[in-house]
C-alpha positions, 0 to 999 in steps of 0.5 A: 544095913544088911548082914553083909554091910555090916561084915564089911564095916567090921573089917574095916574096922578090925583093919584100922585098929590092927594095922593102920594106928598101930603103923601111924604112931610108929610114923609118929614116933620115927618122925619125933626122932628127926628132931624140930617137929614145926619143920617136919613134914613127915610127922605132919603128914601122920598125924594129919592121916591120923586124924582120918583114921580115928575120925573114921573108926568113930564113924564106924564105931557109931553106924554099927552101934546104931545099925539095924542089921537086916539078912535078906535071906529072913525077909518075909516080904510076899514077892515085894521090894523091901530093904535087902531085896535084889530086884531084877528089872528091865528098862523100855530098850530091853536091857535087864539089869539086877540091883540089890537095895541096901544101906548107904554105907555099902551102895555100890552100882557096879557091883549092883548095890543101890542105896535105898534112898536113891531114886531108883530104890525108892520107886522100886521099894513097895512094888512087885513082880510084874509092875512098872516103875518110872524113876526121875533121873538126871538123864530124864524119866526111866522106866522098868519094869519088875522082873524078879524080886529075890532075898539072898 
């Protein structure tokens, strides 16, 4: 994942361990004190929310242990796509568009974050200024053509 994924993963998680359990087990605790807990939807209702939020801090927990965290700003990669690169294409209508190739957990496509096991990234993963791209698409085959390969 980039440096900036992982950022963002890191707040997260900082925000579900500061803000979110704390706030449930004080749900917990003021539904406990409403009495008959196998009637009580509120206390069902936060503990299923935590269950959630502790599945989801392992989840995070585990993907920046296991993470490669990559700044693009270091990549050496001579002008070609690589993981991290923010490539400017145009398709055969001339519209232009710009993506950055990042890691799954922060592809975002109207922020201009693709994943790099999309279709697109894969096509374009490899390849330099200049050349041209086809890509499969649900919509049928696209082609671009590499205007700019950045690392920022």
């Amino acid at each position: 994942m980039t440096k900036r994924g992982a950022e963002l993963l890191r707040e997260e998680l900082q925000r579900l361990k500061g803000v979110e359990r704390p706030a449930l087990s004080k749900a917990i605790g003021e539904a406990r004190s409403h009495g008959d807990l196998s009637e009580n939807a509120e206390y069902d209702a936060a503990r299923e929310r935590q269950g959630f939020v502790e599945a989801r801090i392992k989840d995070i927990e585990a993907k920046l242990a296991n993470a490669q965290v990559i700044d693009p700003k270091l990549v050496d990669a001579e002008g070609r796509c690589v993981f991290g690169a923010t490539v400017e294409v145009e398709d055969e209508a001339g519209e232009k568009s710009t993506w950055q190739i990042v890691g799954e957990d922060e592809a975002d496509i109207k922020e201009g974050r693709i994943a790099v096991s999309s279709p697109i990234a894969r096509a374009l993963i490899g390849k330099e200024s200049g050349e041209r791209v086809e890509v499969q698409t649900p919509g049928g085959v696209k082609r671009y053509e590499i205007l700019d390969v950045r690392y920022e």
